[in-house]
N, C-alpha and C positions, 0 to 999 in steps of 0.2 A: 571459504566462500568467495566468489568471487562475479563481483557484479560484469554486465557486460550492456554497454551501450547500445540502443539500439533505434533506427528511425532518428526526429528530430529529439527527442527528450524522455524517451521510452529507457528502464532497464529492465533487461534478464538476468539471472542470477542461475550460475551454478556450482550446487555445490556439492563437495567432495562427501560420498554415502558410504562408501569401502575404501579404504588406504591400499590395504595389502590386495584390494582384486580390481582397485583402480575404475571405479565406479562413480556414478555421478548422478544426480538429480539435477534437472534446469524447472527453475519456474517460471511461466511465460516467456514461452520463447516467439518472441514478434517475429527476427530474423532467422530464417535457419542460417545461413553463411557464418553469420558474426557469432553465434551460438557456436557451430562444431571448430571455429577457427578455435575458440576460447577450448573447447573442450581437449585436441589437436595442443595445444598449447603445453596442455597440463597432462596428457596423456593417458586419459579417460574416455569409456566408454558411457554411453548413455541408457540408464536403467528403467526411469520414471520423469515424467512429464506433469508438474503441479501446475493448474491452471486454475487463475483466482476469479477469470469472467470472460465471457467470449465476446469480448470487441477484437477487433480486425487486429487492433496495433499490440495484441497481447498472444496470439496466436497464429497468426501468423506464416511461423515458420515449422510449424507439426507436423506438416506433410512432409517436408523434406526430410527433416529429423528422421522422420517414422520412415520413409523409403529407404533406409539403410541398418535398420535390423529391428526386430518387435521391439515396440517399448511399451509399458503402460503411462496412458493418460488420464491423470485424475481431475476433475472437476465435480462441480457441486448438482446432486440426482436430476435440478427443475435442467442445468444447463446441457444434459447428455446429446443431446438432438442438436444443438448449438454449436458445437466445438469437435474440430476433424479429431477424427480417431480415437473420441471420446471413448477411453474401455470401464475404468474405475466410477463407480459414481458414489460422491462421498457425501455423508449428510454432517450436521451441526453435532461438535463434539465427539465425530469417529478420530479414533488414534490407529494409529498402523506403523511398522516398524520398518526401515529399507535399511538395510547394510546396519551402521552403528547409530545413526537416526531413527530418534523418536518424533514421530510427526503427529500434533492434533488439528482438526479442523476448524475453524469457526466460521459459522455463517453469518454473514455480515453484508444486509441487503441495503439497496438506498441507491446509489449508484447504478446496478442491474439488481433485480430480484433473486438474482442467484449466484453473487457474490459471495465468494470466500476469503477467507485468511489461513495460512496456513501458521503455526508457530512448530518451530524446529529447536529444539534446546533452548538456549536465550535467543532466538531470534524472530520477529513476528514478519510474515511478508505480506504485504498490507495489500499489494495491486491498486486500487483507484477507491480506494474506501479511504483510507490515511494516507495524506503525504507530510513530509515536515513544515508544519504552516498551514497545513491546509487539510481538503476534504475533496472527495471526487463531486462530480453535480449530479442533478438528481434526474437520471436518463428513465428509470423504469421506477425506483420506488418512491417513497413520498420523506419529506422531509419528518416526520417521527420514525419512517425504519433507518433512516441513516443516523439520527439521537441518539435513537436505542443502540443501533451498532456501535457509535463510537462512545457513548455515556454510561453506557448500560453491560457493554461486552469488553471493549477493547481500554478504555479508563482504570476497569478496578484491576487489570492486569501490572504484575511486579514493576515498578520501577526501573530496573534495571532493563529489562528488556531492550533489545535492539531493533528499532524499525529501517525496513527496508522497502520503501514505497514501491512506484511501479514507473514513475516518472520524476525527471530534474524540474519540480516546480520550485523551489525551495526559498530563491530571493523572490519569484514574488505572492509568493503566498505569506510568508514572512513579513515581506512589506504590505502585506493587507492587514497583516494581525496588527500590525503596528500604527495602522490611520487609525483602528478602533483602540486597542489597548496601549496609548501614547505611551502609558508614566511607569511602564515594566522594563525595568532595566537591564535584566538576563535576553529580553527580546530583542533588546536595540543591538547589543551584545554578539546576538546570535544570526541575525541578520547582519553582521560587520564580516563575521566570521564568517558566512553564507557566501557574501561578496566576495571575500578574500579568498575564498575556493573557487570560486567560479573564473574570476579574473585568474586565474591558473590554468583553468582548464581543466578542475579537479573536481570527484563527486562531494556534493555536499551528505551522500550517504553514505552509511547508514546514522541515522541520528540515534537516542532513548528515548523513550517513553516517559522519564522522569520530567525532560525538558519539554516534551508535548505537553504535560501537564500542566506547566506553568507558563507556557508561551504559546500555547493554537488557542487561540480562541475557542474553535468547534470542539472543543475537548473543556469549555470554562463558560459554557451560557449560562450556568447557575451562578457563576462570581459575580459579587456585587460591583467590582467596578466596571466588567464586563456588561454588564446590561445595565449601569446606569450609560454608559459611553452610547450602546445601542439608542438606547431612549433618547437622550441627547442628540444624536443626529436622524432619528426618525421620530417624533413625537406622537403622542399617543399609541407605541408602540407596548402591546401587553408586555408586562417582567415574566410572565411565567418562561423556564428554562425553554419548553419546546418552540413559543415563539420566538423568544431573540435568537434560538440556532437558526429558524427557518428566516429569520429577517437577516442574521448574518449570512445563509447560502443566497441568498439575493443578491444580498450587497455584494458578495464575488463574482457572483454572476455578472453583475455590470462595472466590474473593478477594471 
């Protein structure tokens, strides 16, 4: 697998679907250039096209891609009309197999109403629904579909799991989790380590899912010291889970 940089903070990822026939999956590809350079690189042709939502800076580059040989493009049924060259239209919980990949879908709306994630072996590819630290904002759905996405769908997934955002948000999303949940020490931790990538030059992806769980906030509105912290800087703020998420997507919003 191999991420590829792309725009100011955006990544693509592609990755290898057949060995022996030298084959590849890209998801979102923003850029075509920096996409086939990467492909070019590793000596791969392009099979399939996983698309997790149709903003501008996720897609991008599909026309070019697709102007040099059929490929399929998968996205989610509401985004068919949305996204060029859309051919596959995938709902919540379709599995489908390309070369030695097993790929299932989850729908996962909040962000756009027709947001996907794809999970590939251990690997979940999250696009603007999960980032490490963070959470995408709320462009089309309301803050209980983005809950439920991340609390409800993407939460009680394996620990181990590998997430692979869609964007380099990482220190400061990190550093948001951290004005709320001060006294978590794996966070200050992980945010040092975040910095020390960056001041590199390096990705801070792919993170787990173990570490989302005890360090995003948007992944801990039901933790008691999470929404005591909430309450404390917003007062009269209701405890129930779905409030403190939607008072924490606020409070990023103007972080």
């Amino acid at each position: 697998m191999q991420p590829v940089a792309v725009w100011a903070d955006n990544y693509s990822y592609v990755i290898l679907a057949d060995s022996a026939k030298r084959t590849a999956l890209v998801v979102d590809p923003g850029e075509g250039d920096a996409v086939q350079k990467k492909l070019r690189s590793l000596g791969c042709s392009l099979d399939m096209i996983l698309v997790t939502h149709h903003h501008a800076d996720h897609v991008s580059g599909i026309e070019q891609l697709c102007s040099e040989r059929a490929v399929e493009v998968v996205t989610h049924v509401s985004d068919m009309g949305r996204v060029p060259y859309a051919s596959v239209a995938a709902n919540d919980g379709q599995r489908f197999t390309v070369g030695s990949l097993s790929i299932e879908v989850l729908h996962v709306p909040g962000h756009t109403l027709g947001h996907v994630a794809y999970r590939i072996e251990n690997r979940l590819f999250t696009g603007d629904t999960l980032f490490l630290g963070g959470c995408g904002r709320l462009f089309e759905g309301t803050a209980e579909d983005l809950h439920t996405s991340l609390c409800s769908k993407i939460r009680v997934l394996p620990d181990s799991l590998q997430i692979f955002p869609g964007h380099e948000y990482t220190v400061r999303t990190r550093s948001f989790c951290l004005s709320v949940d001060s006294d978590n020490a794996l966070l200050r931790e992980k945010l040092q380590e975040a910095k020390s990538l960056r001041a590199r030059n390096l990705p801070t992806v792919p993170g787990d899912l173990l570490t989302e769980k005890l360090t995003n906030v948007f992944l801990r509105p039901d933790v008691p010291e999470v929404v005591a912290s909430v309450r404390r800087l917003h007062p009269g703020s209701p405890g129930d889970p779905l409030s403190i998420f939607g008072q924490l997507r606020a409070m990023m919003d103007s972080y």
